[in-house]
C-alpha positions in Angstrom: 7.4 4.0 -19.9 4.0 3.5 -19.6 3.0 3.1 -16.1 -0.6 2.1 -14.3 -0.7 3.1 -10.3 -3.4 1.7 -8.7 -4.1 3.5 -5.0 -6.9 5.3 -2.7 -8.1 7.9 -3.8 -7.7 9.8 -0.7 -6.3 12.5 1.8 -4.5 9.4 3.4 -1.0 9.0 3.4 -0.6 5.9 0.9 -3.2 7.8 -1.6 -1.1 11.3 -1.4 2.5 9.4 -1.7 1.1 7.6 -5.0 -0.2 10.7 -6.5 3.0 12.9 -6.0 4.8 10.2 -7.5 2.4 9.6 -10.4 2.7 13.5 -11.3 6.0 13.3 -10.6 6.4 10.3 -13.3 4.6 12.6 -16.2 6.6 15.6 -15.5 9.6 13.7 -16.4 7.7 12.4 -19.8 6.4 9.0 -18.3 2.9 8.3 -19.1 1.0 7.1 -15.9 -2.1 5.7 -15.5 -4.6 6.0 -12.6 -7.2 3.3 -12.2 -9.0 3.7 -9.1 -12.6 4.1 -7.8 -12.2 7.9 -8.2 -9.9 10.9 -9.0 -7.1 10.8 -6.4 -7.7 14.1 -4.5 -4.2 15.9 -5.2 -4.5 15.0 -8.7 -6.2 18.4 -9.7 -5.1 18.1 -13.5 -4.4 15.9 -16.3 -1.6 16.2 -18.9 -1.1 14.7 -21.9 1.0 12.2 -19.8 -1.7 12.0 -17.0 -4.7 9.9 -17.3 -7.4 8.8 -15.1 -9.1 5.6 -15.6 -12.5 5.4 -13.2 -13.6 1.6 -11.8 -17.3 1.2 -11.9 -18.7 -0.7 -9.8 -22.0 -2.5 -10.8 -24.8 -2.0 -8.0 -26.3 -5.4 -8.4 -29.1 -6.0 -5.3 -27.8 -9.9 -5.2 -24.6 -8.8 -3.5 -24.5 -7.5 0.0 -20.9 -5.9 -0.7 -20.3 -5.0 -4.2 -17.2 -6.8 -5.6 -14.9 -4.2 -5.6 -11.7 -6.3 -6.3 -13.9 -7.7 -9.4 -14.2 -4.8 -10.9 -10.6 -3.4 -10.0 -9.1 -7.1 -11.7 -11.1 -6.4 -14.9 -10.3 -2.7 -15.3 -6.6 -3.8 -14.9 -6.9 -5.8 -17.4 -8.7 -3.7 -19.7 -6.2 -0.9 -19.1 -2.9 -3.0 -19.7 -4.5 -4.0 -23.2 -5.9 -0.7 -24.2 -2.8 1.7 -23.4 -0.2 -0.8 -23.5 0.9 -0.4 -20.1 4.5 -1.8 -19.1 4.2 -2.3 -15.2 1.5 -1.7 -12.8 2.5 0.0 -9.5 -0.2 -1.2 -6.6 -0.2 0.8 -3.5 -1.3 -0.6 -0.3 -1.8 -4.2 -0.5 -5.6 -4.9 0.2 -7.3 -5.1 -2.1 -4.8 -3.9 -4.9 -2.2 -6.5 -5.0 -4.5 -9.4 -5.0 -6.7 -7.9 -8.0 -3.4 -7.2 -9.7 -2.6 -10.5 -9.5 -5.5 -11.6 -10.8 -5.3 -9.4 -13.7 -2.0 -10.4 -14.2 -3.2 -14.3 -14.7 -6.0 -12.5 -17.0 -3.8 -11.4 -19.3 -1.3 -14.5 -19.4 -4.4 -16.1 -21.4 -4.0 -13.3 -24.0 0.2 -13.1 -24.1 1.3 -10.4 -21.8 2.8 -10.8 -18.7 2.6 -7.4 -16.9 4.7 -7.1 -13.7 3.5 -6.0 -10.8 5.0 -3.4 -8.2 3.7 -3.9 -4.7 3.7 -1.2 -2.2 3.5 -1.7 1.9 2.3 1.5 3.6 1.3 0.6 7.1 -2.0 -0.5 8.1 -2.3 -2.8 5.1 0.3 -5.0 6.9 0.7 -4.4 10.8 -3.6 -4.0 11.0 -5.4 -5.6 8.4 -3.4 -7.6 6.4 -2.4 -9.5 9.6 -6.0 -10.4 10.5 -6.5 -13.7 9.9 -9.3 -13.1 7.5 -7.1 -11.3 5.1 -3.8 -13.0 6.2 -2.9 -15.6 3.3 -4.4 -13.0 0.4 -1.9 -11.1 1.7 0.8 -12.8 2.3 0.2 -14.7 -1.4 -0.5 -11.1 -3.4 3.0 -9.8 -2.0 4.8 -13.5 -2.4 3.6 -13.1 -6.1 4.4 -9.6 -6.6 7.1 -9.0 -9.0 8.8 -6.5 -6.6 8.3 -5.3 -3.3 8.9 -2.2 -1.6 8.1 -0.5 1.9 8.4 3.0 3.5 10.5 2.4 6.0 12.9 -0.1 7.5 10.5 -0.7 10.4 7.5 -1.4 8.4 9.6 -4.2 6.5 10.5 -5.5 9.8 7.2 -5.7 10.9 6.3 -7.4 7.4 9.1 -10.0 7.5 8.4 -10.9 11.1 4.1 -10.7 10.5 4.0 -12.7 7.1 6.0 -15.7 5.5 7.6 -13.3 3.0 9.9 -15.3 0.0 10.3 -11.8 -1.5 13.2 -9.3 -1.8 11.7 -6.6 0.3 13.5 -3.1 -0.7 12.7 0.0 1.5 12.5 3.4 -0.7 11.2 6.1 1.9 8.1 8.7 1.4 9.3 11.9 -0.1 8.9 15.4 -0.6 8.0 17.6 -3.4 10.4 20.7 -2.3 9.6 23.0 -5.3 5.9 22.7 -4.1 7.1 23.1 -0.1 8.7 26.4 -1.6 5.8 28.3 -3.1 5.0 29.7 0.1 7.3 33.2 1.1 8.0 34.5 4.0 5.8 37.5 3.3 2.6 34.6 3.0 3.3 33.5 6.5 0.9 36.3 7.9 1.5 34.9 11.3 -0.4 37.3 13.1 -3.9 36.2 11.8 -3.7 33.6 14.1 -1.9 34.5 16.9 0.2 37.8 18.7 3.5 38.7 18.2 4.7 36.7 21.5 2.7 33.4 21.3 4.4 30.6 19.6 1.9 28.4 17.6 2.1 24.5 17.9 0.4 22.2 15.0 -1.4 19.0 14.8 -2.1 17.2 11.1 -4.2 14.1 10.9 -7.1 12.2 10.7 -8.2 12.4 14.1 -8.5 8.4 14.3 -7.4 7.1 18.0 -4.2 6.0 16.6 -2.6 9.5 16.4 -3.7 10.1 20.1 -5.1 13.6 19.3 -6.1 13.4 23.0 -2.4 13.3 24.0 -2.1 16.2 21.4 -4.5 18.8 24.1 -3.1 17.3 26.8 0.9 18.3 25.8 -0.2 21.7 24.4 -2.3 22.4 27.8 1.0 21.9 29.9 3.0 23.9 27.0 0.8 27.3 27.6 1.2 26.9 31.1 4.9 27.7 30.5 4.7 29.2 26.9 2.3 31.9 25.3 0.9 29.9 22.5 -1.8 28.6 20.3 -2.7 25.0 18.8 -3.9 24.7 15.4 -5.6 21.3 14.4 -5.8 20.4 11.1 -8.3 17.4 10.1 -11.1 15.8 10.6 -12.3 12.3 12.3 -13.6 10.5 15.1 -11.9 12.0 18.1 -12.5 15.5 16.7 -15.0 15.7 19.2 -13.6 14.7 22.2 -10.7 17.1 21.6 -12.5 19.5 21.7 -14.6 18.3 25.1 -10.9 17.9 26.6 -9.8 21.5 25.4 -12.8 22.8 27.3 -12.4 20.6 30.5 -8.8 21.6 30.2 -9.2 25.5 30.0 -7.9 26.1 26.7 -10.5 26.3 24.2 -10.2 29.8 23.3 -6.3 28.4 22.6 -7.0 25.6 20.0 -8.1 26.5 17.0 -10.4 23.2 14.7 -9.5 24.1 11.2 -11.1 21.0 9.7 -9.8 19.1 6.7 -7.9 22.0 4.5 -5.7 21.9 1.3 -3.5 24.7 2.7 -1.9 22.5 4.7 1.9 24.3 3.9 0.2 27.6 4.2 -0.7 26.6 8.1 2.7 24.5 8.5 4.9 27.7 7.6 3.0 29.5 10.2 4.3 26.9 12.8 6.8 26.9 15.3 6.4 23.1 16.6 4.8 20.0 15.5 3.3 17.4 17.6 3.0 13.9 16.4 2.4 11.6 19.6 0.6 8.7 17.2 0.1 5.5 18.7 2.0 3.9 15.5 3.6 5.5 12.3 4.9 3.5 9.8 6.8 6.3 8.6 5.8 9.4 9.2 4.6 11.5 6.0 3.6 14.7 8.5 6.1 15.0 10.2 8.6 15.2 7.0 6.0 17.4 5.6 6.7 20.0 8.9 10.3 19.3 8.5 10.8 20.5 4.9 8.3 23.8 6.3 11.2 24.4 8.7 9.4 23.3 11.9 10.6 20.6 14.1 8.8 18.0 15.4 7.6 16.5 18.9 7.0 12.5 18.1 6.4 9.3 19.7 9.5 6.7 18.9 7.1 4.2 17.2 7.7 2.8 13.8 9.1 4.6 10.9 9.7 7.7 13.2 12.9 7.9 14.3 14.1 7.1 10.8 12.5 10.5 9.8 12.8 12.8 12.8 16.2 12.5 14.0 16.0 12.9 18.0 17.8 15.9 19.4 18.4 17.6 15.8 15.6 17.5 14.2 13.3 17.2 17.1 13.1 15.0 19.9 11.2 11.6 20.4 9.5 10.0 23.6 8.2 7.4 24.4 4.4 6.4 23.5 1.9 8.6 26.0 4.5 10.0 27.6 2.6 13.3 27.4 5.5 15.1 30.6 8.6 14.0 28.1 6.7 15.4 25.4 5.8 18.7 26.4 8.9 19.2 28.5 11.0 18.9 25.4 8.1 21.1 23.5 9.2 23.8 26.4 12.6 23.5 25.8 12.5 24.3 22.0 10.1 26.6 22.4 11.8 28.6 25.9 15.1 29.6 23.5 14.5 31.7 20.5 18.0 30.9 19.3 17.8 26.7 19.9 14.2 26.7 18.0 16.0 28.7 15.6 18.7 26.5 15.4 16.2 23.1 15.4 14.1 24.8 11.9 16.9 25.1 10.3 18.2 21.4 10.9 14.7 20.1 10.7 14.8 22.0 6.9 18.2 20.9 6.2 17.3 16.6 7.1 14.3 17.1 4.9 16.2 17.1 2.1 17.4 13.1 2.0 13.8 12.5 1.5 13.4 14.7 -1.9 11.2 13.6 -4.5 14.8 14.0 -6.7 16.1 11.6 -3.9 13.1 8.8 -4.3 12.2 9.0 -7.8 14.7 7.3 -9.5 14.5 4.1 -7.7 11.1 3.9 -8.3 11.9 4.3 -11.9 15.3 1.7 -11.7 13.0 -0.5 -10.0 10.1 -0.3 -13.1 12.7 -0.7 -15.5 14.0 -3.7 -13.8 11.0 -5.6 -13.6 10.4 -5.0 -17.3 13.5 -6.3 -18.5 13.8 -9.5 -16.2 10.7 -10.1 -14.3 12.2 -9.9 -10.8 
């Protein structure tokens, strides 16, 4: 097949997800097909069945904001007719399933009727698709989508409930690349570069924004290393970067946390790890915590959205309730008091990992393609 994704192209969750699966399309002799405003950031090469298609904006002083879904609509369109494309797989539905759309009405003028393959990652319905401005784009880009999927049962729960949805909504959950998760040994976990032999290390992956609560992040680790030598490693870079690190120092524990910034090592320092903490605000499913799972680390997470369909509570970690930064940490002590329990936890953390395998996901994706291209639905 040939196969256009459309996506961010960026560190973010919806941007990463798209990529992996893009590369994972060409390794298996799919040509695919990125049109976006730049190179997606994990895709560091291109194949002879991996192509990158840029969308230029014109900078033209008359408009305030350039007209990004203009250009995206016509690119689309220009794309479909030049490589022949057979479906185009939109992730994220603002503004990519609405210019796909429009494309697709482009090119009924000419004779082809591409289908379309909308994607729901999170934000795109429960934050700003819901606002009222965006609202009935939305809800008519995803009604007029030729099929729809979501990463988890909760986000198409909150979909169903926030928008008037005439669609057959299928889940088909993030995934994991495990040969990837693998290329780090045992002997490249040099564990004593960042801490001593007796400290457990705790780990933190995001963007920093307010809505993974990076704040609650210091405050569980600073009850933790009153119980348990340790260290906490924060990986990222974003708003409340700075008041983390105010709090580490009102807290006592600077010299304990270590800012590592935005990094693309990110199994390096998640093989390293004894315990993840992921007290967000709102997850729609989840994408570090599976990617700490498959490094054999188990996680400490809030029970809010796609969670607890990815870290199982009590096996793979254990789940509390938003800001309850006491549940959190106790449970972080309890893992972390019992060398034979953590031990125990890794290994089922590794093991649940697996149902989320790229060999898992992928060939739904791919029924679903061949699907639309045969009957439209």
């Amino acid at each position: 097949m040939n196969i256009g994704i459309v996506c961010y192209p960026t560190y973010g969750g919806s941007g990463v997800v798209a990529t992996e699966l893009g590369i994972a399309l060409a390794q298996k002799g799919h040509q695919v097909h990125f049109i976006t405003s730049h190179q997606p950031v994990k895709l560091n090469f291109l194949t002879h069945n991996l192509h990158f298609h840029e969308v230029f904006v014109e900078n033209y002083p008359l408009f305030h904001y350039q007209p990004y879904n203009l250009a995206l609509s016509s690119k689309l369109v220009e794309s479909v007719e030049k490589y022949d494309l057979d479906v185009l797989h939109v992730h994220y539905a603002i503004p990519h399933a609405y210019a796909a759309y429009m494309a697709k009405q482009m090119l009924k003028d000419i004779g082809i009727d591409i289908p379309i393959v909308t994607t729901l990652h999170g934000t795109d319905i429960t934050l700003v698709g819901s606002h009222p401005v965006y609202k009935p784009a939305v809800e008519f880009s995803i009604n007029h989508s030729d099929a729809v999927t979501t990463v988890s049962n909760s986000l198409k729960e909150d979909t169903l409930r926030l928008f008037n949805i005439r669609k057959n909504v299928e889940v088909i959950y993030n995934f994991i690349d495990f040969e990837k998760q693998a290329s780090w040994s045992d002997e490249q976990c040099m564990r004593d570069t960042l801490a001593s032999s007796d400290e457990k290390i705790l780990a933190h992956v995001s963007n920093l924004r307010p809505v993974k609560r990076v704040l609650d992040v210091i405050r569980i680790f600073h009850k933790v290393q009153k119980e348990i030598p340790s260290k906490l490693i924060l990986v990222g870079d974003g708003p409340d970067k700075e008041k983390a690190d105010l709090l580490a120092k009102e807290l006592g524990v600077k010299d304990k946390v270590l800012f590592l910034g935005k990094s693309d090592e990110i199994r390096k320092i998640l093989c390293l790890t004894d315990l993840f903490l992921l007290p967000s605000e709102t997850e729609s499913f989840g994408l570090a915590a599976l990617e700490a799972m498959a490094a054999h680390t188990p996680v400490i997470s809030s029970n809010t959205g796609g969670l607890s369909e990815v870290n199982e509570h009590g096996v793979t970690g254990f789940l509390s309730d938003v800001g309850d930064v006491d549940d959190m940490a106790k449970n972080a002590i309890f893992l972390l008091r019992d060398a034979e329990r953590l031990e125990k936890f890794k290994k089922q953390a590794f093991e649940s990992a697996h149902q989320f395998s790229i060999e898992s996901i992928l060939p739904k994706y791919v029924s679903m393609y061949e699907r639309v291209i045969k009957n439209g639905f």
